[in-house]
N, C-alpha and C positions, 0 to 999 in steps of 0.2 A: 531494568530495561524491559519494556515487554516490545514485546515483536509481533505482530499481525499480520496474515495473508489477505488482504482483497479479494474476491474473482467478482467482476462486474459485466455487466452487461449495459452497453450504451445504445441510444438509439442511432440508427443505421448512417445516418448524416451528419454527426455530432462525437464518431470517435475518435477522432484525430483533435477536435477541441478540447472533449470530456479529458483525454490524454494529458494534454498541453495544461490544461487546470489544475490536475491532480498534482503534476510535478511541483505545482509553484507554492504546494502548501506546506510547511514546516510540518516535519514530521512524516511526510510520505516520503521515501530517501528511495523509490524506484518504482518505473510504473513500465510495464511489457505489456505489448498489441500480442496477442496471442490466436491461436487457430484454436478450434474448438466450440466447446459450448459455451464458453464466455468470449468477452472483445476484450477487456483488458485486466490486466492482474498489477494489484499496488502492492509495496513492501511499505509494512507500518513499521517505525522506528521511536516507540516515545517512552516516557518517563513514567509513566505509572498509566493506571487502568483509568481512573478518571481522565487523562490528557489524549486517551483511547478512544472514549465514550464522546468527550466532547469533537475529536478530529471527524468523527463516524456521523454522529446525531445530528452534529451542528455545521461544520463545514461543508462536506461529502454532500448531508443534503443540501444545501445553498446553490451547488452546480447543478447547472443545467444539462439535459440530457443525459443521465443515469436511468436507466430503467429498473434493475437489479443489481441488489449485491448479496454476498453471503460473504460473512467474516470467521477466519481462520486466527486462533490463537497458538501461538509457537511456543512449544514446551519446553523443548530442547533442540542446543544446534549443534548438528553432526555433520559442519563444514570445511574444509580445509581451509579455503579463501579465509574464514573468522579466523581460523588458526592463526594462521599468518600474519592477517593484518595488525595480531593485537601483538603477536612477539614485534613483528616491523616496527612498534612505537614503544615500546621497552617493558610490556607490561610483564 
């Protein structure tokens, strides 16, 4: 499983849509409106590095009103929530 941080940046009239797009794409499993220097942050969730390249390259760009992104690859997760959710399902 590889896991991917987003930070994006949308154009000023177009965040609350670019939002709404990102969620509906297989493979993005979270997307937060955030303060800062960026407008919104996706959680990648897919199956190998190509299903990565292609969500980023091909989808991501297709939407409209993205101005910026920069991509975070997750090395390791030091989460309780994962913790949890995976014993909650028996593993």
């Amino acid at each position: 499983m590889v896991t991917a941080i987003i930070l994006i940046n949308a154009e000023r009239n177009k965040i609350n849509e670019v939002a709404e797009k990102l969620q509906e794409i297989v493979g993005i499993s979270e997307v937060y409106s955030v303060s800062g220097k960026y407008d919104l942050v996706a959680i990648i969730r897919v199956k190998t590095n190509d299903d990565l390249a292609d969500l980023v390259t091909k989808k991501m760009l297709a939407l409209n009103g993205i101005a910026k992104t920069e991509t975070m690859l997750a090395f390791q997760a030091y989460s309780r929530h994962d913790l949890e959710a995976m014993f909650a399902v028996g593993m």
